[in-house]
C-alpha positions in Angstrom: 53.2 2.6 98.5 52.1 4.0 101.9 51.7 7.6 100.3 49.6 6.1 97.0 46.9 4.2 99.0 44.7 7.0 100.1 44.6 7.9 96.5 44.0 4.7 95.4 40.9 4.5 97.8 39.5 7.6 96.2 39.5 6.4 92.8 38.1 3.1 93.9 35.4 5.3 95.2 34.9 7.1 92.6 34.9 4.4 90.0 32.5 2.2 91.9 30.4 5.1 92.0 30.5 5.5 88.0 30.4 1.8 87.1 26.8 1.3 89.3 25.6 4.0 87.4 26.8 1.8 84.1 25.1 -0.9 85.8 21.7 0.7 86.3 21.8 1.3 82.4 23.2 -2.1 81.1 20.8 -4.1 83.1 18.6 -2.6 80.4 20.2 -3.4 77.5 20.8 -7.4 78.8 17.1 -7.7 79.9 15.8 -6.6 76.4 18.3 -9.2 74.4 18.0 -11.7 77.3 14.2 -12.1 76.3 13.9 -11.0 72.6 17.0 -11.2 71.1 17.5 -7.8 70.3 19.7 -4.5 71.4 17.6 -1.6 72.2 20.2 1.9 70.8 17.2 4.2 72.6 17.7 3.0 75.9 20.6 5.6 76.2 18.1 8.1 75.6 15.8 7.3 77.6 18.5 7.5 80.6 19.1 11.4 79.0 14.8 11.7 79.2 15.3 10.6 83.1 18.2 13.5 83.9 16.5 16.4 82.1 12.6 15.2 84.2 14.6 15.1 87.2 16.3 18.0 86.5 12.8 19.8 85.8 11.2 18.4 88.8 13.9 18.8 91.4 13.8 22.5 90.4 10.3 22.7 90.4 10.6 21.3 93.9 13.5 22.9 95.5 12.0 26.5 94.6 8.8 25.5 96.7 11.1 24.7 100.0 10.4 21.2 100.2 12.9 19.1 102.2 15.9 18.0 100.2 15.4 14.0 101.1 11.5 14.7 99.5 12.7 16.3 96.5 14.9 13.3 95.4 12.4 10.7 96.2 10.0 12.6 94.5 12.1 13.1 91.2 13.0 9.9 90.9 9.4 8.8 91.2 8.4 11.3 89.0 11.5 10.2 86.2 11.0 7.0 86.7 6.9 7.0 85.8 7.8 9.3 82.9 10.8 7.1 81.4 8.6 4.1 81.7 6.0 5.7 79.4 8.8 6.0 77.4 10.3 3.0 77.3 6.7 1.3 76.4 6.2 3.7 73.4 9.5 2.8 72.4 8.7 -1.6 72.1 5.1 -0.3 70.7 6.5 1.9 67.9 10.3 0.2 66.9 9.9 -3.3 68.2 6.4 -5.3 68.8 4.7 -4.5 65.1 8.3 -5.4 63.6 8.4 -8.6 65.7 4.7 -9.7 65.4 5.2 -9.5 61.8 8.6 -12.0 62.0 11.5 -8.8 60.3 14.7 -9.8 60.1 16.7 -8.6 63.2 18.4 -5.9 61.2 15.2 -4.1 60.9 14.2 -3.1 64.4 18.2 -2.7 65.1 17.8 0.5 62.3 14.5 1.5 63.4 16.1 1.3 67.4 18.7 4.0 66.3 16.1 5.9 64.3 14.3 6.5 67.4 17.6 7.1 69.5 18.4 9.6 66.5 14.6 11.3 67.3 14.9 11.2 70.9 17.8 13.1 71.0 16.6 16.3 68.2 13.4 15.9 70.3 14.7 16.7 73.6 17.5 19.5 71.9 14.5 20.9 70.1 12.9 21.7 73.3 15.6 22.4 75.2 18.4 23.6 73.1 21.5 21.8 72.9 24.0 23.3 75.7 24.7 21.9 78.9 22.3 22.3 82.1 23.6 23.1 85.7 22.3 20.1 88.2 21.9 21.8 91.7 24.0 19.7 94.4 21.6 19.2 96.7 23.9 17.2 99.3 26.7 18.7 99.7 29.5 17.4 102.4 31.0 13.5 102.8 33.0 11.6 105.1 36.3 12.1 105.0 38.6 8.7 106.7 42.4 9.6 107.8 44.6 7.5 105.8 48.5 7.3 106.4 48.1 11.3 106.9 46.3 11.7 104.0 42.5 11.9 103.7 39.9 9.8 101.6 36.7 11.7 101.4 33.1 10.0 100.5 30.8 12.5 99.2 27.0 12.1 100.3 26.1 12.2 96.4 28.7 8.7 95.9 27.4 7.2 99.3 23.6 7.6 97.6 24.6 6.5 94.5 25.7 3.4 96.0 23.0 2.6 98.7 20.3 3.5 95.4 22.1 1.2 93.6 22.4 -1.5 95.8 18.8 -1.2 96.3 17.8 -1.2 93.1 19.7 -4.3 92.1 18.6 -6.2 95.5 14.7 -5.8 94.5 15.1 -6.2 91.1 17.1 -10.1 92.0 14.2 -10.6 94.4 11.7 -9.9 91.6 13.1 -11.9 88.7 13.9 -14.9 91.5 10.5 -14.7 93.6 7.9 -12.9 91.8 5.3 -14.6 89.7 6.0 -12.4 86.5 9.8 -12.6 87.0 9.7 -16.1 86.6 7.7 -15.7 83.5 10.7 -12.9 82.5 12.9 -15.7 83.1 10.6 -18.3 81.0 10.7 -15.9 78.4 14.3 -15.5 77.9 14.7 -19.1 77.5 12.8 -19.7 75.3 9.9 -17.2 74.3 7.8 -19.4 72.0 7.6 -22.3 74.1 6.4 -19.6 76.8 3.8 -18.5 74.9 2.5 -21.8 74.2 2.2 -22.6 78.1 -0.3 -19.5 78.4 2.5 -16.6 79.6 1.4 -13.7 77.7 4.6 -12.8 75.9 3.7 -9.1 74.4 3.5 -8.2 78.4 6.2 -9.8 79.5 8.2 -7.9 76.9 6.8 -4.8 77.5 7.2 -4.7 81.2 10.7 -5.7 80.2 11.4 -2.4 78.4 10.1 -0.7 81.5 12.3 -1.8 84.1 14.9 -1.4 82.4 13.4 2.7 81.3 13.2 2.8 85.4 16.5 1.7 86.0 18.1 4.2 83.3 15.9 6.8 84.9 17.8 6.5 88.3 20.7 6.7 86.4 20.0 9.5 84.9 19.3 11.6 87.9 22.3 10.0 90.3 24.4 11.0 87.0 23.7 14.3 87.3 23.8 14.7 91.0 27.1 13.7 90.9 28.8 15.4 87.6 26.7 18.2 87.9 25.7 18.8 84.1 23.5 17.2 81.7 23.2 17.7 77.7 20.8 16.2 75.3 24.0 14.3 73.8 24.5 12.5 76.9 22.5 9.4 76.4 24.7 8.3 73.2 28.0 8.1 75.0 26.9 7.0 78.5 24.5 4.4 76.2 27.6 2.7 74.5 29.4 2.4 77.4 26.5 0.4 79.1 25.6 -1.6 76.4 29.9 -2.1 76.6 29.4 -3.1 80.3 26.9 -5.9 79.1 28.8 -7.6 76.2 31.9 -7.4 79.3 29.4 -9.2 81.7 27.7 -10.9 79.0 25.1 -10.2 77.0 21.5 -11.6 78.1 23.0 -12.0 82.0 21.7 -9.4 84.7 24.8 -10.1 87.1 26.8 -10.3 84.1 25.9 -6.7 83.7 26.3 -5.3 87.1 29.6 -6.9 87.2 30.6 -5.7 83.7 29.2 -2.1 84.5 31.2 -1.8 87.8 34.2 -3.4 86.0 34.3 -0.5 83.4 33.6 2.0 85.9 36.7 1.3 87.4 38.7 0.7 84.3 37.3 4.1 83.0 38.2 6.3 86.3 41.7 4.5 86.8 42.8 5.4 82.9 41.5 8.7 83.3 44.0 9.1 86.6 46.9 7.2 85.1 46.7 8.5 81.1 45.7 11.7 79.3 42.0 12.5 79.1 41.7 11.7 75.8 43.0 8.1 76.0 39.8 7.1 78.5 38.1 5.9 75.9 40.3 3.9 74.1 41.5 1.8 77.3 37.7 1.3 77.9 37.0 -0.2 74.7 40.1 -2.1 74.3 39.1 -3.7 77.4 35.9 -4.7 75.4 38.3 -6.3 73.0 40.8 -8.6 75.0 37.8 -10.2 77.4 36.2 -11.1 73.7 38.9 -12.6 72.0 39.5 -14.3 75.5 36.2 -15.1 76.4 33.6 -13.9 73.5 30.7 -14.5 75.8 31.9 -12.4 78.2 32.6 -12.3 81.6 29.5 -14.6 83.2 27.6 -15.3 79.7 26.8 -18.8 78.0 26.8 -19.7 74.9 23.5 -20.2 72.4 22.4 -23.7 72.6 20.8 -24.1 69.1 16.9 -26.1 70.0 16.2 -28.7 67.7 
């Protein structure tokens, strides 16, 4: 037992570091439905959009000598403004004429993975479709002496952490305090009622869309600082798994994600230690099966009250 808990302390390392990254993209997907009622399939792209700007600016950047800490801040500034654009022409073009106009929900579901479908030839068309080296910009870690054995935490994990921790902490604050996360919050109770009591609903959704194009942004470049490689293919994987982590958490909750993404992380980097590579997948979205026959709100959801 002695001899197996450094390596268990690695993996738990490693998959917390991979399910806040999950997290980061989930929150999306559980805002969007949370308010409207809908699943966004682009958001996964729009996390591949954030890698490849950060991956352009950082070496933009780094060629110039700027100092390394700069160079992050700035790419995820810059990734983050970009995705946002983004993110609004995404509720502009699929969602807002389609839901101004009363479609069926099947409607802006196919026109979502039409645009995930364009997103992705868009960004292979301009950049071909092979993988793309991510400079490692912090190297080293801390490594912690465990019965003889050592546990190492790479600088890359400990920033995907703190980023994510701070991320999540502003974004509570800003739903719980703020004036237009409240309204966020009117909205996904009930969006017509909000409407009537003078919240201006189009907004709300469309700042909806961007958060959650900001968060996907930072996971796009923390994904890539720590695998190392991005591809234009990326988004449609790393986006199932997400929008995975939010039916686990439940759909429509924010903590429900965060938990659900970190949850998966771990599930995900534990299978892939314990079973052959190719079986990763299929413990991840079995997992997705047993908590919904168990609990098919998920982990921290509620169910639909019906208003009469």
């Amino acid at each position: 037992m002695n001899s197996y808990l450094p390596h268990f302390i690695q993996q738990l390392i490693n998959g917390f570091s991979l399910g806040a990254i999950y997290a980061l993209i989930a929150i999306g997907y559980t805002m969007v439905y949370g308010i409207i009622g809908m699943i966004n399939f682009a958001h996964g792209e729009i996390y591949m959009i954030g890698a490849f700007v950060s991956l352009l600016v950082i070496t933009l950047l780094a060629s110039i000598g700027l100092p390394i800490w700069l160079v992050i801040v700035l790419a995820l500034l810059i990734s983050a403004a970009v995705t946002a654009l983004y993110g609004m022409a995404v509720e502009r073009v699929a969602y807002r004429p389609l839901r101004l106009k009363g479609a069926p929900r099947l409607v802006p579901l196919i026109t979502a993975i039409g645009m995930s479908i364009f997103l992705t030839n868009y960004v292979q068309l301009g950049h071909g479709a092979r993988d793309f080296s991510f400079p490692q910009l912090i190297p080293g870690g801390i490594n912690f002496g465990i019965y003889g054995d050592t546990v190492r935490l790479s600088y890359t994990r400990l920033l995907v952490l703190v980023t994510t921790l701070v991320m999540m902490t502003a974004l509570s604050l800003f739903i719980r305090k703020s004036r237009t996360g409240k309204a966020c919050r009117a909205c996904s109770q009930d969006i017509q009622m909000a409407g009537l009591l003078g919240i201006d609903t189009n907004k709300i959704v469309t700042i909806t869309f961007i958060i959650g194009a900001i968060l996907a942004a930072v996971g796009g470049l923390l994904i890539g600082l720590v695998i190392g490689k991005i591809n234009p293919y990326m988004g449609f994987i790393a986006g199932m798994k997400a929008f995975t982590a939010a039916v686990i958490g439940g759909i429509g909750s924010v903590p429900g994600a965060m938990l659900g993404g970190l949850l998966l992380g771990l599930v995900e980097t534990f299978a892939a230690d314990l079973l052959p590579g190719e079986y990763k997948d299929m413990v991840t979205f079995s997992l997705l099966m047993f908590i919904l026959l168990v609990r098919p709100t998920g982990l921290l959801g509620k169910p639909d009250i019906d208003k009469v």
